[in-house]
N, C-alpha and C positions, 0 to 999 in steps of 0.2 A: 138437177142432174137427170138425165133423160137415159133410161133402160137401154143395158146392150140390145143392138138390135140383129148380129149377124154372129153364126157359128161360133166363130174363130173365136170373138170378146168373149162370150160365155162362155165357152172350152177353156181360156184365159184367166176367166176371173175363176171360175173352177178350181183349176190348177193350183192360181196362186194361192186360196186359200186354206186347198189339200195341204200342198205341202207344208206352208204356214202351219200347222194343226200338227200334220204328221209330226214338226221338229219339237212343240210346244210337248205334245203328248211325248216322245222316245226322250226329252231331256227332264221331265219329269219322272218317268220311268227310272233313267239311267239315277239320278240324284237319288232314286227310296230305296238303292240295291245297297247291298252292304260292299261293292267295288268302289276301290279310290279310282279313281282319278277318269273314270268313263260315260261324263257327261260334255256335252257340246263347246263349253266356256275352256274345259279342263283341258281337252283334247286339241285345243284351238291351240291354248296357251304353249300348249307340253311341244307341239310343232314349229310354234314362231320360236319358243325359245332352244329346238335344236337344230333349227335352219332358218337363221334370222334373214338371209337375202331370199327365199321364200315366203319367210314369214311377213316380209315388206310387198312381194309380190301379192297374197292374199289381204294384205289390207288396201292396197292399192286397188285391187280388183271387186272387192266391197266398196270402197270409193266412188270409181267410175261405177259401178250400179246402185249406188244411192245417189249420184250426181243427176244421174239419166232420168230415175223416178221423180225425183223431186227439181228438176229444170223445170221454170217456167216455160209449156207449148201453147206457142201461139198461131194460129191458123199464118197460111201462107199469103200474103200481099202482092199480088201481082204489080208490078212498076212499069212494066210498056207503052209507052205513050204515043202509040204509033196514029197516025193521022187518017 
């Protein structure tokens, strides 16, 4: 695996593993409080189950972004066989 090399990827890889971090640390937080029901899983649940044609849109749209990250990308093949 060969190091980001340009702005953007490491602003990226940054990012993703802030927020990554931020959700791990606020759902851990949210789970040592003495409130029911205001951790990440709970909040998720308590939504799909009071607006289920939402709640299908949010699984759906988890879907398509773990579809995206984990599709195989393969460099582009140029086919032109011009003379």
């Amino acid at each position: 695996m060969t190091p980001p090399s340009t702005p953007t990827k490491i602003v990226t890889i940054i990012l993703m593993f802030s927020c990554a971090a931020a959700l791990v640390v606020w759902d851990v937080v949210a789970a040592t409080n003495n409130v029911v029901g205001d951790t990440i899983s709970e909040t998720t649940l308590g939504f799909m189950q009071r607006y289920p044609v939402a709640g299908c849109g949010v699984g759906l749209a988890l879907g398509v972004i773990l579809g995206h990250l984990f599709w195989p990308q393969y460099p582009t093949v140029s086919t032109n066989k011009e003379k």
